[in-house]
N, C-alpha and C positions, 0 to 999 in steps of 0.2 A: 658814545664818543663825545669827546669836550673840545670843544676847537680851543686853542691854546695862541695869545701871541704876547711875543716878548720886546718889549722895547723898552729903550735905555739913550741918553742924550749923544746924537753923530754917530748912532748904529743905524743900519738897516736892521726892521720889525725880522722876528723870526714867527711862524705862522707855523703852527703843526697840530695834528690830531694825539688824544689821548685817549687810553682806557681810563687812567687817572691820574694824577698831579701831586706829588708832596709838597708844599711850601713851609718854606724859613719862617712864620709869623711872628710879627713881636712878643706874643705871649706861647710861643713854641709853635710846633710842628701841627700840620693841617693837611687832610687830603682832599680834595677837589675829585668830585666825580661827575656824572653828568645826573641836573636834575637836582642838583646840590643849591642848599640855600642862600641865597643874593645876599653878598654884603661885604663893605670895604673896610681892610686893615694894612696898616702899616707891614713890610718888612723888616728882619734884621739879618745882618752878613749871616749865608748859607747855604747849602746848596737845594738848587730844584730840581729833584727828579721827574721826567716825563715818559710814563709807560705807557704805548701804544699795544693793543690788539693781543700780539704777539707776544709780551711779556718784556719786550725789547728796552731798556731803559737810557735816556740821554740824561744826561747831570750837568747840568752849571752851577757855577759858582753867581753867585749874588748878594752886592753890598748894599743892602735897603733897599728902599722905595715905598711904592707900594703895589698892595693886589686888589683886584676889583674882580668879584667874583659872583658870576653868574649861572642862571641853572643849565645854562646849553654854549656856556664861551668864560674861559679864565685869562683876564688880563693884565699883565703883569706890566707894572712901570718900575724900571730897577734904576739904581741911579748908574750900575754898573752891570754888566753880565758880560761872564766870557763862557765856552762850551768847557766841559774836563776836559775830551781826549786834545784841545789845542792848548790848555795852560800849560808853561814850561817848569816841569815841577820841581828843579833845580834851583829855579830864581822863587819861587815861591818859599821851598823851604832858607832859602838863603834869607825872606823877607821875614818868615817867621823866628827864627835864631835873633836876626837884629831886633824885632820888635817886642821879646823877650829879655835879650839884656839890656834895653833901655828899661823893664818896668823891674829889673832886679836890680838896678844900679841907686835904684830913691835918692839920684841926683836932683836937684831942685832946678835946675835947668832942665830937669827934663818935663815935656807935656805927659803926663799919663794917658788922658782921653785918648788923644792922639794914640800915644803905643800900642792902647788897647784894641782900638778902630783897628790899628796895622795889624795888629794880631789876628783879629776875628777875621780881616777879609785873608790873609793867608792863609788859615785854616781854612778857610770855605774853599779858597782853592787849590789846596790839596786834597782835601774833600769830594772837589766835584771833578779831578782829575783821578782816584784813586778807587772813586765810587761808594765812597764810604762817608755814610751820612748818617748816621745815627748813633 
């Protein structure tokens, strides 16, 4: 087991056990187990899966950060984390339709960064509400 905790700016830390961990890493997808090799990477918007014991899996949605990653505890600093089963996946997909017709419209008024950013963290959370992460 990997002790696991998740914090993120005017949350309360989330603290839970795993069998292993998937993270969003900036150069892709990374599994965390226990005993696993120490060392820090950035995040990018996606979701993290946490499998305990059981096979049981939790998913959040996460827009950056970072992880810092040790052989017997994974810590996550996110700039953002919300749980799937509480993202409203109504407003989410309402977020990702907007954040799509602004990058189909190559208005010049418009920020793309920005769009792009809206987009990724809307997929992440319907991702991490629908459970589908890969």
């Amino acid at each position: 087991m990997i002790a696991v905790e998740l914090c993120a700016p005017e949350r309360k830390p989330v603290e839970l056990e795993a069998a292993e961990v998937i993270v969003p890493g900036a150069d892709g997808l990374f599994t965390v187990k226990q005993g696993h090799t120490p060392f820090l990477t950035t995040l990018q918007p996606g979701v993290l899966v946490i499998t305990n014991n059981q096979g049981q899996e939790k998913c959040y949605a996460v827009s950056g950060g970072f992880a810092e990653v040790r052989t017997d505890r994974l810590v996550i600093l996110a700039d953002a984390f919300e749980k799937g089963d509480e993202i409203d996946e109504l407003r989410a997909e309402e977020a990702r339709k907007r954040a799509e017709e602004r990058l189909v419209k190559h208005d010049a008024d418009i920020d793309v960064e920005r769009a792009e950013r809206a987009l990724s963290r809307s997929l992440s959370r319907i991702g991490a509400h629908k459970k589908k992460y890969f």
